[in-house]
C-alpha positions in Angstrom: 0.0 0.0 0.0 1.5 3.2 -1.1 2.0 5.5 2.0 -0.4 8.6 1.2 -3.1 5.8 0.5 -1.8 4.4 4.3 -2.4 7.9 6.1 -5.6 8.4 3.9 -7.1 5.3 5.5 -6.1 6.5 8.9 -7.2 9.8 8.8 -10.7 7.5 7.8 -11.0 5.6 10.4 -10.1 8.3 12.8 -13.0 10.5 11.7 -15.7 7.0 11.3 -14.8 7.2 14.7 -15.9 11.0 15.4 -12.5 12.2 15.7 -11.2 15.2 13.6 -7.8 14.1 11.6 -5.4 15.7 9.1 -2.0 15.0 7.6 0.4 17.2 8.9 3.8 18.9 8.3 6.1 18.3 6.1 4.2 15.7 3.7 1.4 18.5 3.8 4.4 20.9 2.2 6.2 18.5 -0.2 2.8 17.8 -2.0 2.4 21.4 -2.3 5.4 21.4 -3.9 4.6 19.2 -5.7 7.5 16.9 -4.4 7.1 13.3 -3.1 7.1 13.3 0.4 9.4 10.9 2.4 6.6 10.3 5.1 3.3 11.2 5.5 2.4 12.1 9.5 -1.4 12.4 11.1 -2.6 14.5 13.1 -5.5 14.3 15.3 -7.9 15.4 18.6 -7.6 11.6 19.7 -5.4 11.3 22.5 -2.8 7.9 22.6 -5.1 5.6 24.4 -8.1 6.3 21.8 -5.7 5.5 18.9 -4.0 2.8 20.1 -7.8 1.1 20.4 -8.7 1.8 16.9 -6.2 0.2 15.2 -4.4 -3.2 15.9 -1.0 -2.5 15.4 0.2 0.4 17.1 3.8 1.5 19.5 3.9 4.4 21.6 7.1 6.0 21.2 6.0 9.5 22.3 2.8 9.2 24.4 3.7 12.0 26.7 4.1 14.0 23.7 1.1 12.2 22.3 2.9 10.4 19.3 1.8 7.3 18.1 3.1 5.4 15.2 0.4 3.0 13.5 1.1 0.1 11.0 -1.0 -0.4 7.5 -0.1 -2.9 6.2 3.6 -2.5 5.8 3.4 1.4 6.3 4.3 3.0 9.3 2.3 6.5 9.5 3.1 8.5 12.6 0.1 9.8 14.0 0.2 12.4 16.9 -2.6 14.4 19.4 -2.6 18.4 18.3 -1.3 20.2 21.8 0.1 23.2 23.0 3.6 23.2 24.1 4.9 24.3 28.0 8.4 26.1 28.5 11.6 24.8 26.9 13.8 25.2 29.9 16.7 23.2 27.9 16.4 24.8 24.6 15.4 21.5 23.1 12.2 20.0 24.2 9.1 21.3 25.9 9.1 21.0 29.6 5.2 19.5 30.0 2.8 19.4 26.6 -1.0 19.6 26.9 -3.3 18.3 24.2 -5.2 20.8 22.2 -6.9 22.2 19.1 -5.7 22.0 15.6 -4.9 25.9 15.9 -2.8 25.6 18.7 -1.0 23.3 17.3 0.1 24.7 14.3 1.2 27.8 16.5 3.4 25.8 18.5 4.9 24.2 15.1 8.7 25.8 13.9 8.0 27.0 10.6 4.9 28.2 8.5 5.7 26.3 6.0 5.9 23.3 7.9 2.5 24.3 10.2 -0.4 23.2 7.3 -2.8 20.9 7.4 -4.3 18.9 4.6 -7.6 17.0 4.8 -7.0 14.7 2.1 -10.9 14.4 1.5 -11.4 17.7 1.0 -14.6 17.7 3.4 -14.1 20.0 5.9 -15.9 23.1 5.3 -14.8 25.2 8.6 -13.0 24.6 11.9 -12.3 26.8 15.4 -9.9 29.2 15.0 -11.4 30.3 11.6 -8.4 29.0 9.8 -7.9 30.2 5.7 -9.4 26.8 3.7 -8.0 26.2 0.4 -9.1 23.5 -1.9 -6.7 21.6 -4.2 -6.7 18.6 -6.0 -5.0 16.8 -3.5 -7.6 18.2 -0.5 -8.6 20.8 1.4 -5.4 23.3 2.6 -5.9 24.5 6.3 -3.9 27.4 7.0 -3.7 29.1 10.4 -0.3 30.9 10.2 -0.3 32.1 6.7 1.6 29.2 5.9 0.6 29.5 1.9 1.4 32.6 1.7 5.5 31.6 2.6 4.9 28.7 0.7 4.4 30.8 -2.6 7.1 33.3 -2.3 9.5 30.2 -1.1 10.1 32.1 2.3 11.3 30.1 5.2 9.8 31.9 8.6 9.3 31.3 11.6 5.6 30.6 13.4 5.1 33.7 15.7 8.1 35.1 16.8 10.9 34.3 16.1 12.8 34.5 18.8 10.5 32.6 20.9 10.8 29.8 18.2 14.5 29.8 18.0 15.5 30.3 21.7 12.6 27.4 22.3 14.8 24.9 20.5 18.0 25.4 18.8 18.1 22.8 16.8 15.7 24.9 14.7 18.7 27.1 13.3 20.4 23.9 11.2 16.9 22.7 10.4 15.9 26.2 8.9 19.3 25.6 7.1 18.5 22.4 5.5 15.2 23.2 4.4 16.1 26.6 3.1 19.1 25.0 0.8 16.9 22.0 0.3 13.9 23.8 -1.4 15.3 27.2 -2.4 13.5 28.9 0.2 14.9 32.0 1.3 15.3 32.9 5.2 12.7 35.8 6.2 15.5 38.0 8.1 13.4 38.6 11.2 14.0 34.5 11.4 17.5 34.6 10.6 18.2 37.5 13.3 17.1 35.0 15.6 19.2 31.8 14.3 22.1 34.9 14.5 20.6 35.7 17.9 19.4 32.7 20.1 20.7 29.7 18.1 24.3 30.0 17.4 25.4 29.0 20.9 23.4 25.1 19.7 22.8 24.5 23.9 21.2 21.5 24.3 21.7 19.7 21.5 23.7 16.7 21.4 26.7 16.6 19.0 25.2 13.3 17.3 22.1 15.8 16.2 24.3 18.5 14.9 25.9 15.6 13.1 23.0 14.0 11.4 21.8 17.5 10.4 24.7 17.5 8.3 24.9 14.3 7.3 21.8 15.1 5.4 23.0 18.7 4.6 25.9 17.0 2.4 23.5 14.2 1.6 22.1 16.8 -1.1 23.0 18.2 -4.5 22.1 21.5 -2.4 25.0 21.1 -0.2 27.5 24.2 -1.0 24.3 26.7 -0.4 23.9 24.8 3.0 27.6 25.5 3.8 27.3 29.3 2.5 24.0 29.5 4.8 25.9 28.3 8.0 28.4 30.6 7.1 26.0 33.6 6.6 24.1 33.0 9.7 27.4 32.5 11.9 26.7 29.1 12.7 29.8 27.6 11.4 32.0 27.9 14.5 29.6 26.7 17.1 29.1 23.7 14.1 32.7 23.1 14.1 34.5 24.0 17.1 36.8 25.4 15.0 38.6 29.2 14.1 38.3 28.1 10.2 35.9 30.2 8.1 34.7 29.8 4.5 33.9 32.9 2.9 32.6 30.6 -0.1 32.7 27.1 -0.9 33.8 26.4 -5.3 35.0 23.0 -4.2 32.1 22.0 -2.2 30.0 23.2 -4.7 31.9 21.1 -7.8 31.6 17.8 -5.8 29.9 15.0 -7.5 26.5 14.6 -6.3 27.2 11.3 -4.4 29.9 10.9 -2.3 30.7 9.8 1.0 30.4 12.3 3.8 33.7 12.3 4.9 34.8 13.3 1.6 32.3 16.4 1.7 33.6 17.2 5.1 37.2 17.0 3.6 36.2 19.6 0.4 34.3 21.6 2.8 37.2 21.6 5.1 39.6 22.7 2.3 37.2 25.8 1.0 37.0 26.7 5.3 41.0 27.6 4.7 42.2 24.0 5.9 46.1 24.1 4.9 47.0 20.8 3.1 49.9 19.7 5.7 49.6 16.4 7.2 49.4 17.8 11.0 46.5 20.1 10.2 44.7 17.1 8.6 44.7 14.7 11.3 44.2 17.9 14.1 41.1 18.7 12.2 39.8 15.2 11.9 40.1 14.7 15.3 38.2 17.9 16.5 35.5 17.4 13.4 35.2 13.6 15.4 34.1 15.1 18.5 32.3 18.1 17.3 30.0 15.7 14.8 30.4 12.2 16.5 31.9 10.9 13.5 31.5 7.4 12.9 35.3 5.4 12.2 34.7 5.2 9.0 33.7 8.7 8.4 37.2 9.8 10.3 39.1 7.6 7.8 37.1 9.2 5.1 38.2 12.5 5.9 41.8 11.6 6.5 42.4 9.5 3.2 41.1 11.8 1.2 43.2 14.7 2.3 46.4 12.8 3.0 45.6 10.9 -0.7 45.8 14.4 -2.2 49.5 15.1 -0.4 50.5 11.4 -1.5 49.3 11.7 -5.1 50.8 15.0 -5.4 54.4 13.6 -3.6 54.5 10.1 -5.2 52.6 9.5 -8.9 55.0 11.8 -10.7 57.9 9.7 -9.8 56.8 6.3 -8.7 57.0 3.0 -10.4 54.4 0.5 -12.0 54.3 -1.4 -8.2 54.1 2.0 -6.2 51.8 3.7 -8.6 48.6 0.7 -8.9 49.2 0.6 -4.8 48.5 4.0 -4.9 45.3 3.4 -7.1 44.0 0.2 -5.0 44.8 2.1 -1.3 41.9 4.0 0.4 44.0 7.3 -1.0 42.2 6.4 -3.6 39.4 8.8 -2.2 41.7 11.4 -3.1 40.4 11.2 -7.2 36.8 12.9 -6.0 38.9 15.9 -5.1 42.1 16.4 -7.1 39.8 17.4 -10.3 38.8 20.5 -8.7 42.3 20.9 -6.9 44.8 20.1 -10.0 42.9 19.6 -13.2 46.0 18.9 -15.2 47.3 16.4 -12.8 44.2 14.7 -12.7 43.5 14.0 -16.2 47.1 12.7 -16.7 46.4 10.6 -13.6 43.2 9.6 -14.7 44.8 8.8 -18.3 48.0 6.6 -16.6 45.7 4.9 -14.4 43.3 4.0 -17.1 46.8 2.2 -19.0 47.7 0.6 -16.3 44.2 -1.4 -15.8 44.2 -2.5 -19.0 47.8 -3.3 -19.2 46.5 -7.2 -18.6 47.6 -7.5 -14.8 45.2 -5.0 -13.5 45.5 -2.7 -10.7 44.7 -5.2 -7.3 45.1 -8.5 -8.7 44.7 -11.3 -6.3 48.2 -12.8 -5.0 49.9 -15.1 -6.3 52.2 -15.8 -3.6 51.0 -15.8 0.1 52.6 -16.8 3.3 50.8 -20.4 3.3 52.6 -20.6 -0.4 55.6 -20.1 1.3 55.4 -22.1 4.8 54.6 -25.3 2.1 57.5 -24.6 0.1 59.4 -25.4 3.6 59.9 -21.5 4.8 59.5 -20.9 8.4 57.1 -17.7 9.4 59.7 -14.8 10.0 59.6 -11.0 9.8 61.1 -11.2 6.3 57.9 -12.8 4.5 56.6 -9.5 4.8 59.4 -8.1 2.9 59.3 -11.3 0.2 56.0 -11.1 -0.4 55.9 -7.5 -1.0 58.6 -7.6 -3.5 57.0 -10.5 -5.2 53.7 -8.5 -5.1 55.6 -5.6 -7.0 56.9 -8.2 -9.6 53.6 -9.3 -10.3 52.1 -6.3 -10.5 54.8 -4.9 -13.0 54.6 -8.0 -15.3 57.9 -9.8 -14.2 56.2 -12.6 -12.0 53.3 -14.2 -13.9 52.6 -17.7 -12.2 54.0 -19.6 -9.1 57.1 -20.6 -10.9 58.3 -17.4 -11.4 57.6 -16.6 -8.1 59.7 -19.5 -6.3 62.6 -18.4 -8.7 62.8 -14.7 -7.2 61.7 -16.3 -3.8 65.6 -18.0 -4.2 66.8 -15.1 -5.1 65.2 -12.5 -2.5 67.1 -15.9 -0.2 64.7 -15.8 2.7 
């Protein structure tokens, strides 16, 4: 079952019921958009323990906050009780929440755009609050905070004021980043003096949120006007942790549009004024792990790319058959997103060599020919020198001169191990 059809038959049985039910947020602004929405959310007057008795397969994740997440068939359509939100005392979540009216709810939400309802039967004809209705094709548009209005002009504001809505919760200010660079919204200023304001201290939220904010920031083709944003609304240092400032971002915005996020951190890093010197590398990978809660893999990302571009630079112009194809098959290899936009005369004649040399027959990683158990049933006994054999046999056979295990035993006796 497609997932607007799931919601559609919630919002159903929640009104059969006598309940009053739209879809909410976001999904309501991606159709408007006429993008497909990720996820379609519910909202409703039932409270927790009515919904969870309507429908037979139901979890309560949020039920202080009146969240419910419901299961259609293999759907899984969030549905949540309107309410009011009490004091955010830790800049992130409300202290108490009570359940309310559709209208106060869509006060309490972050943005306008993000604060319309949609009743996807098109039925409703008024409600408390007296709210602008708009039909469409898709339903009926309820509008409390001139949320249609923003939506036209592509202006990102804030519900109420702003100030209020950023200093509530500061996550807000990177949210208001992604979406803006996301749609092509721009930032109504009275909401970016308050991201400027209230949110660039981030207190409260946890360096894993600031991470996944963006993680799905570089995630999107969108990513350099992100990183410009950040910069415009001073966000970058309490992002980062760091003295590093990018007054604009032409690598960033040259990257391919998938790539790993260590490798955008790594461009973006470069355009912030990073100096390409192997102690400033691993110093900045080290306070970009803590700042974002970067994953091991991520870390190693970051580094190989940047240390790739220092070995590439250092070793291809001079290097060997052997050294050149181990450059190619090690993770420095992460360094080819970048060097493009860095060197573009180095990197087509790399790109040119390394296309001869995997087609030269051989290959660039071939599988070994000789390995230690090779050599322990030839009679050897382990030692620290197999290391050093099999690595120059490796060589051999990568430049052409060791073909099959024969070869291989003769420089074995030569290399006398």
């Amino acid at each position: 079952m497609p997932p607007r059809l799931a919601a559609t038959s919630i919002v159903q049985r929640l009104r059969t019921a006598g309940f009053t039910a739209f879809f909410a947020g976001g999904c309501v602004r991606d159709e408007l958009l006429s993008r497909t929405p990720s996820d379609y959310d519910v909202a409703t007057d039932a409270v927790p323990e009515q919904i969870t008795k309507l429908f037979d397969h139901t979890a309560e994740v949020g039920a202080h906050f009146g969240v419910v997440l419901v299961k259609v068939h293999r759907e899984v359509i969030e549905v949540a009780t309107f309410r009011a939100d009490g004091t955010y005392t830790d800049a992130r979540r409300p202290d108490s929440v009570r359940f309310s009216t559709p209208d106060e709810d869509a006060h309490r939400r972050d943005f306008t755009v993000n604060a319309l309802f949609l009743d996807p039967h098109g039925t409703v004809k008024s409600l408390p609050g007296n709210p602008t209705l708009h039909a469409t094709p898709a339903g009926t548009i309820i509008d409390y905070v001139q949320g249609l209005q923003d939506l036209e002009s592509r202006t990102l504001r804030a519900v109420g004021d702003a100030h209020q809505r950023l200093a509530e919760d500061h996550l807000r200010a990177l949210r208001a980043v992604r979406l803006a660079a996301k749609l092509a919204f721009t930032i109504h200023p009275a909401t970016a003096a308050a991201i400027r304001a209230h949110a660039s201290e981030l207190r409260g939220i946890s360096r894993e949120r600031i991470g996944d904010e963006l993680r799905a920031m570089m995630d999107h083709p969108t990513r350099a006007t992100a990183a410009a944003l950040l910069a415009s609304l001073a966000l970058e240092a309490p992002v980062f942790r760091d003295n590093l400032a990018a007054a604009s971002t032409p690598l960033l915005a040259q990257l391919p549009s998938a790539v790993p996020f260590g490798v955008c951190l790594a461009t973006w890093q470069l355009d912030r004024g990073l100096p390409l010197e192997a102690v400033a590398i691993r110093q900045s990978a080290m306070s970009l792990r803590d700042a974002l809660l970067l994953s091991n893999r991520e870390l190693s990302d970051f580094e190989h790319t940047l240390q790739g571009v220092l070995a590439f630079r250092q070793q291809w112009p001079g290097a060997g058959t052997a050294a050149r194809k181990r450059l190619l098959a090690s993770p420095f290899a992460l360094a080819r997103t970048i060097l493009p936009l860095l060197d573009p005369a180095f990197a087509t004649q790399l790109e040119s060599d390394a296309s001869a040399l995997a087609s030269d027959g051989i290959g660039i990683e071939p599988a070994m020919i000789l390995t230690g158990d090779v050599l322990v049933s030839w009679g050897y006994k382990p030692s620290p020198t197999f290391k050093t054999v099999l690595t120059a046999v490796y060589d051999a056979q990568l430049e052409g001169r060791v073909k099959n295990l024969e070869q291989a035993r003769e420089l074995v006796t030569q290399l006398s191990v």
